[in-house]
C-alpha positions as CSV (number, residue, x, y, z in Angstrom):
1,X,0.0,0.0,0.0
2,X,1.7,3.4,-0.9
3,X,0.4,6.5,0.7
4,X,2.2,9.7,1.1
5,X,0.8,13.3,1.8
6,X,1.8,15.9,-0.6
7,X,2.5,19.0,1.3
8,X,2.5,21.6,-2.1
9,X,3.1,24.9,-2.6
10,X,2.0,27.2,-4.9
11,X,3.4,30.6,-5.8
12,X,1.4,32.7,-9.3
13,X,3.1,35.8,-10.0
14,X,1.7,38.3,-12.5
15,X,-0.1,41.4,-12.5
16,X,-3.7,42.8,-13.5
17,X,-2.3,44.0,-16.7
18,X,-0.2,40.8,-17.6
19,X,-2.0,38.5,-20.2
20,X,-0.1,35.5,-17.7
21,X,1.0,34.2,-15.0
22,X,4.1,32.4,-13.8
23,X,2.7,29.4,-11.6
24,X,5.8,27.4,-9.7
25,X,4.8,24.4,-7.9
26,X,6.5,22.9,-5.0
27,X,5.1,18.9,-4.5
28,X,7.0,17.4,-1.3
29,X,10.7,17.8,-1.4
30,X,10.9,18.2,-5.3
31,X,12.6,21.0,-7.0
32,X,10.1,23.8,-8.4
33,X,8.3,23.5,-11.5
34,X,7.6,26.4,-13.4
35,X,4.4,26.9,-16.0
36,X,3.7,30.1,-17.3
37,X,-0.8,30.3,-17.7
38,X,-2.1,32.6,-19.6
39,X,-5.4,34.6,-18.8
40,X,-7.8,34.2,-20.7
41,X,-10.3,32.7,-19.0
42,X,-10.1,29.2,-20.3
43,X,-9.2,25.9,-17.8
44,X,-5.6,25.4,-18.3
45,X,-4.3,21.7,-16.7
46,X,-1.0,21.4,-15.3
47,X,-0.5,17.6,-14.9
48,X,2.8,17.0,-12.8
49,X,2.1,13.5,-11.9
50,X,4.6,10.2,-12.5
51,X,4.4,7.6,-14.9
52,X,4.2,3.8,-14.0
53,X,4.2,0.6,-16.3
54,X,2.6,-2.4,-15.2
55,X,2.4,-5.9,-16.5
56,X,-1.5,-7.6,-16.7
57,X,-2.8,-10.6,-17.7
58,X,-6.3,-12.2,-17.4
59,X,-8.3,-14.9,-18.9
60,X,-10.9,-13.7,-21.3
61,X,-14.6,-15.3,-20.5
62,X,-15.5,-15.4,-23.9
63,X,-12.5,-17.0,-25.4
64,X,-10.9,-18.4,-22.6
65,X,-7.3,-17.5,-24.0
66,X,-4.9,-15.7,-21.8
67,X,-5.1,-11.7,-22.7
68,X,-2.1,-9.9,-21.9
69,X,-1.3,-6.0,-21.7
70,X,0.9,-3.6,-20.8
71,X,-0.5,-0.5,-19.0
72,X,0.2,3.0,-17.2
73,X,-0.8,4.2,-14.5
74,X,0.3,7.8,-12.9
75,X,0.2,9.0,-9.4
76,X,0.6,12.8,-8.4
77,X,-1.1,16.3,-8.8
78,X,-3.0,17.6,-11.1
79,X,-3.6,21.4,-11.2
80,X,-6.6,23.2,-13.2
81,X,-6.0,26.9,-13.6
82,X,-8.7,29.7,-14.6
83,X,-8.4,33.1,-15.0
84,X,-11.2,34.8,-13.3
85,X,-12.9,38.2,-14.3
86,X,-10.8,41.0,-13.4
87,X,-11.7,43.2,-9.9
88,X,-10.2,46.2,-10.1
89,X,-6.1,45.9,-10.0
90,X,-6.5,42.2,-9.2
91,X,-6.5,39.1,-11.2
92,X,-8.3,36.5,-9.6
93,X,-7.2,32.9,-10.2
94,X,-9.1,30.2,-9.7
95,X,-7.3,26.7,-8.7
96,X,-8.2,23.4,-8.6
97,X,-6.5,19.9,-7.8
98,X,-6.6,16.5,-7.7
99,X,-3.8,14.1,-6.0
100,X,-3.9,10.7,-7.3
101,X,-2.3,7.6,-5.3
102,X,-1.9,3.7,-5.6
103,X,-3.4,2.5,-2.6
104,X,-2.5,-1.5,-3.3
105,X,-1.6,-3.6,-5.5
106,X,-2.5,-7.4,-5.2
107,X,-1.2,-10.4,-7.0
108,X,-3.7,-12.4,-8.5
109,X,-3.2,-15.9,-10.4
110,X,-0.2,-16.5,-12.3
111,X,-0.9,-16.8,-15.8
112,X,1.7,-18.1,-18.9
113,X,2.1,-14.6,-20.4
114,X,2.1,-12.5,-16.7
C-alpha cells in the first residue's frame, strides 16, 4: 500500500495587466516546476504527476485465451488553472486539484504470459 501526503506549494506571479502568470509548484521535497498560464479565462491543466508501467494478464470469458497487456498508470497532482474576471487591480485565479495515489496492489493468479 503506498500512501504519502503531498505537502505543495504554490506561488502565481503576474499582475492585473499581464496576459499571464508564472505558476511554480512545489510537491514534497521536489525542486520547483515552473508553467507560465495565460489569462484568458479558459481551464488550463498542469498535470505533474509520475508515470508507472505495469504488466496484466487475465483470462478472457469469452475465449478463454490468456489476454495480456501492458499498462500505465500515474500517481501525483494535477492542477486546473482559470483566470477569473478582473476586480479592479486584481487578477483572480481560480485553482483546482486533484492528487492521485496507488493504494494496493494485489497479486492475483499466475498466468503463462504474466
Amino acid at each position: 500500500m503506498i500512501k504519502r501526503l503531498l505537502p505543495l506549494l504554490l506561488v502565481i506571479a503576474g499582475s492585473a495587466e499581464a496576459s499571464q502568470a508564472q505558476v511554480s509548484v512545489v510537491v514534497g521535497t521536489n525542486e520547483p516546476e515552473v508553467f507560465i498560464v495565460p489569462f484568458d479565462g479558459q481551464a488550463h491543466e498542469l498535470d505533474i504527476r509520475d508515470s508507472h508501467r505495469y504488466h496484466a494478464a487475465f483470462v478472457d470469458p469469452a475465449t478463454k485465451r490468456e489476454i495480456c497487456r501492458d499498462g500505465e498508470y500515474k500517481t501525483g497532482l494535477v492542477l486546473k488553472l482559470r483566470s477569473l474576471p478582473i476586480e479592479g487591480t486584481e487578477q483572480p485565479i481560480e485553482v483546482l486539484g486533484m492528487v492521485s495515489a496507488l493504494s494496493a496492489i494485489n497479486d492475483g493468479a499466475k498466468l503463462k504470459c504474466g
